[in-house]
C-alpha positions as CSV (number, residue, x, y, z in Angstrom):
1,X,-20.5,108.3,49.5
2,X,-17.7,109.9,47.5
3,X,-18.8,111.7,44.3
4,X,-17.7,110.3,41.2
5,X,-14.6,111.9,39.4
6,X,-15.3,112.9,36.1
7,X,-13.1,110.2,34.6
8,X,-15.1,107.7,36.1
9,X,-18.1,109.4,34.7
10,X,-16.9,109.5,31.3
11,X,-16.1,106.0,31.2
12,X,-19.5,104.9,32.5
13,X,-21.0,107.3,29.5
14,X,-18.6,106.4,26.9
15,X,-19.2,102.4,27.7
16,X,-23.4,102.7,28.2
17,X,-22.8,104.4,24.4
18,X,-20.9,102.2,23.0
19,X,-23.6,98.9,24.0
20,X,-26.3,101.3,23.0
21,X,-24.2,101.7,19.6
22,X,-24.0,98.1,19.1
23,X,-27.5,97.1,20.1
24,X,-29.0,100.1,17.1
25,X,-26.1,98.4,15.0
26,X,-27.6,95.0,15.3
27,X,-31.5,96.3,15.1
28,X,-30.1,97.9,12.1
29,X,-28.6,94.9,10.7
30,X,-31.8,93.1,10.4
31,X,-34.2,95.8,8.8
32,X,-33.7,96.3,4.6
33,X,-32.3,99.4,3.0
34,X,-32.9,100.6,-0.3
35,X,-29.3,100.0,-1.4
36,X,-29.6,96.2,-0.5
37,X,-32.3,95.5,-2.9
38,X,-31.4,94.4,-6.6
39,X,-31.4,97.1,-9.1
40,X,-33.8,97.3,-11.8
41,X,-31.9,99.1,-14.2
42,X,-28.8,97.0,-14.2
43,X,-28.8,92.8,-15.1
44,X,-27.3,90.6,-12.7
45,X,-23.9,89.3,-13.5
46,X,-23.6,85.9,-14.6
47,X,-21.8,83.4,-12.3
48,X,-18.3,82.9,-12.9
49,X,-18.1,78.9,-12.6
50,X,-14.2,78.7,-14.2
51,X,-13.0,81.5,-11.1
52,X,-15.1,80.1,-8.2
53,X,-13.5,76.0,-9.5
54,X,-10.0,77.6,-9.6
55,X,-10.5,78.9,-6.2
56,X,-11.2,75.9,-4.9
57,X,-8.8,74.4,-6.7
58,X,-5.7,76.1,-5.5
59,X,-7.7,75.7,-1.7
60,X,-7.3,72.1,-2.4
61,X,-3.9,71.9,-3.6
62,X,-3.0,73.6,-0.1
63,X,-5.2,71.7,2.4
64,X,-5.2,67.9,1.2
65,X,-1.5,67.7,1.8
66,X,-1.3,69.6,4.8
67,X,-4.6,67.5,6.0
68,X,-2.6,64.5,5.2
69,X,0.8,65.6,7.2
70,X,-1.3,66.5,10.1
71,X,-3.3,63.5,11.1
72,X,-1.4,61.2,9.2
73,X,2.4,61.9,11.1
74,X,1.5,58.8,13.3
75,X,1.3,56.2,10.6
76,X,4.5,58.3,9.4
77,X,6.0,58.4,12.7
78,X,5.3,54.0,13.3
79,X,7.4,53.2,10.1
80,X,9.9,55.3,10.6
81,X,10.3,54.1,14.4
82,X,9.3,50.7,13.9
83,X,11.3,48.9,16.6
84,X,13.5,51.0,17.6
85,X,11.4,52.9,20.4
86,X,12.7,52.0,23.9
87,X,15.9,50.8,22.8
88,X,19.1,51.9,24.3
């Protein structure tokens, strides 16, 4: 059996790290940390109803119309067509 050249070697190390690396990331992901918790010293802010409506405001103002193109260019597509597909 031929022995293994060292870049072989360092990409077999490099790539066993990097899945050990994500697997601790994901353990890590699920445990708490101090930083996550709420603070006691400081009062949670108050929701900001008028931003969050005009955010999905301006989201609307995008999506109906381009909602509406998209799976309504048949209808658009028959009466504009209407009759005159297939004649030469």
């Amino acid at each position: 059996m031929a022995p293994i050249s060292p870049i072989m070697r360092m990409v077999t190390q490099r790539r066993a790290l990097s899945i050990f690396s994500r697997a601790r990331a994901l353990v890590r992901t699920m445990e708490p940390h101090p930083f996550e918790r709420l603070p006691l010293a400081q009062k949670t802010a108050k929701a900001d109803w008028g931003k969050q409506v005009k955010h999905v405001g301006d989201a609307a103002m995008f999506y109906f119309p381009a909602f509406g193109i998209f799976l309504g260019w048949p209808l658009l597509a028959e009466k504009f067509a209407d009759g005159h597909i297939g004649d030469y």
